[in-house]
Structures are given as structure tokens and as C-alpha cells.
C-alpha positions in Angstrom: 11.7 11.4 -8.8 7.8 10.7 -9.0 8.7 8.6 -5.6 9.4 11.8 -3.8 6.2 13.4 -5.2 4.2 11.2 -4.3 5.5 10.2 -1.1 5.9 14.3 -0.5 1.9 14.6 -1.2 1.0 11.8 1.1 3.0 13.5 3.9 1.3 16.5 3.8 -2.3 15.0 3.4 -1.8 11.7 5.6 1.8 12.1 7.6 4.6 9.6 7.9 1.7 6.7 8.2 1.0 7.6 4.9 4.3 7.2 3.6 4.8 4.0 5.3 1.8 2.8 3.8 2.4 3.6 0.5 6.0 2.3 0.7 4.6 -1.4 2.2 2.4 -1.3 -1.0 5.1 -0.3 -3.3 7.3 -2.9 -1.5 4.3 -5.7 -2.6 3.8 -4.9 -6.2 7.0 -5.2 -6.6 7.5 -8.4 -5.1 4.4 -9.4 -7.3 5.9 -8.4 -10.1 9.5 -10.0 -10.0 8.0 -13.0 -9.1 5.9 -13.1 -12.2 8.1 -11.1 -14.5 11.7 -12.8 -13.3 10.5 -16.5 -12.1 13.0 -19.1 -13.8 14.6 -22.0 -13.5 18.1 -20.3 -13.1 16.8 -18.0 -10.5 14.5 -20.3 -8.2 14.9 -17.2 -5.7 12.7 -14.5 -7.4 9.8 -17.3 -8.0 6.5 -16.0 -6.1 5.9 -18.7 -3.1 3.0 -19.1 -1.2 4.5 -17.1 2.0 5.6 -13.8 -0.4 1.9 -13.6 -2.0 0.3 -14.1 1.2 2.4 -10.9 2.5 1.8 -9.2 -0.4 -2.1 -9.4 0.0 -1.7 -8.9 3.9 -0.1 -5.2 3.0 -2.0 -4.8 0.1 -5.6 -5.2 2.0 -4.3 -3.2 5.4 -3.5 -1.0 3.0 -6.9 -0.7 1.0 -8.7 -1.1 5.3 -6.5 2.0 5.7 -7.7 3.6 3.1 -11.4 2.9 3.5 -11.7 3.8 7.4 -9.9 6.9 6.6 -12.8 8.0 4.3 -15.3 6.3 6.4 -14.2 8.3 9.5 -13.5 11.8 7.1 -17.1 11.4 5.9 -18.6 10.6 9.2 -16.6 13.8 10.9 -18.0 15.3 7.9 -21.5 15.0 8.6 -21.5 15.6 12.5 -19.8 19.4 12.2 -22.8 19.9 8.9 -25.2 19.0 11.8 -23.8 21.0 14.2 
């Protein structure tokens, strides 16, 4: 339920990029966290390898770069209309 919230505020303030972002970065904490919560022996398979942390951090910094430039260019539109 707070999935749809949130993804349902993100599409009105950010569109279906938004959503996709959010849902890469949902998708990467939880691969995070089942490798470090479910890691064993028995279940080699949910063990965090080098290849699925480096993903993670891929999504998670284009998501944060997203995030940033977004502000960034929001801030900079900002300031030229105050000018203006």
C-alpha cells in the first residue's frame, strides 16, 4: 500500500521516470538487504557477489545524479525567471 503512495506522488511530481527510478532503487536495497540478511551456506544464491553490489551502487548513484541535476536544473530555472 505505501508502494502505491509513494510511487503515485512521484508520478505526479516527477512522471513515469520517477517511478522507474524509484523502483530501480527499491529493486537495489533489496538486493542489499537479502544478501546481508539471507546469505548462508544452504542458500549460496542470496549471498551478495561482487557483480550484484556493483549494480546496486550503479542504480543507487544514477539514482542520487538524478536526483541532484534535477534540483540543480529546478534551482537554476529558478533563478533565471526571478531575474527576468
Amino acid at each position: 500500500m505505501h508502494t502505491c503512495i509513494l510511487q503515485g506522488a512521484v508520478q505526479k511530481s516527477d512522471g513515469a521516470l520517477g517511478v522507474g527510478l524509484v523502483t530501480a532503487v527499491r529493486s537495489a536495497t533489496v538486493s542489499l538487504a537479502s544478501g546481508l540478511l539471507f546469505c548462508s551456506p544452504r542458500s549460496p544464491s542470496q549471498c551478495l557477489t561482487p557483480l550484484s553490489a556493483a549494480s546496486a551502487l550503479v542504480v543507487t548513484l544514477g539514482g542520487v545524479a538524478w536526483v541532484t541535476a534535477g534540483r540543480l536544473l529546478g534551482a537554476s530555472e529558478n533563478r533565471r525567471s526571478d531575474q527576468t
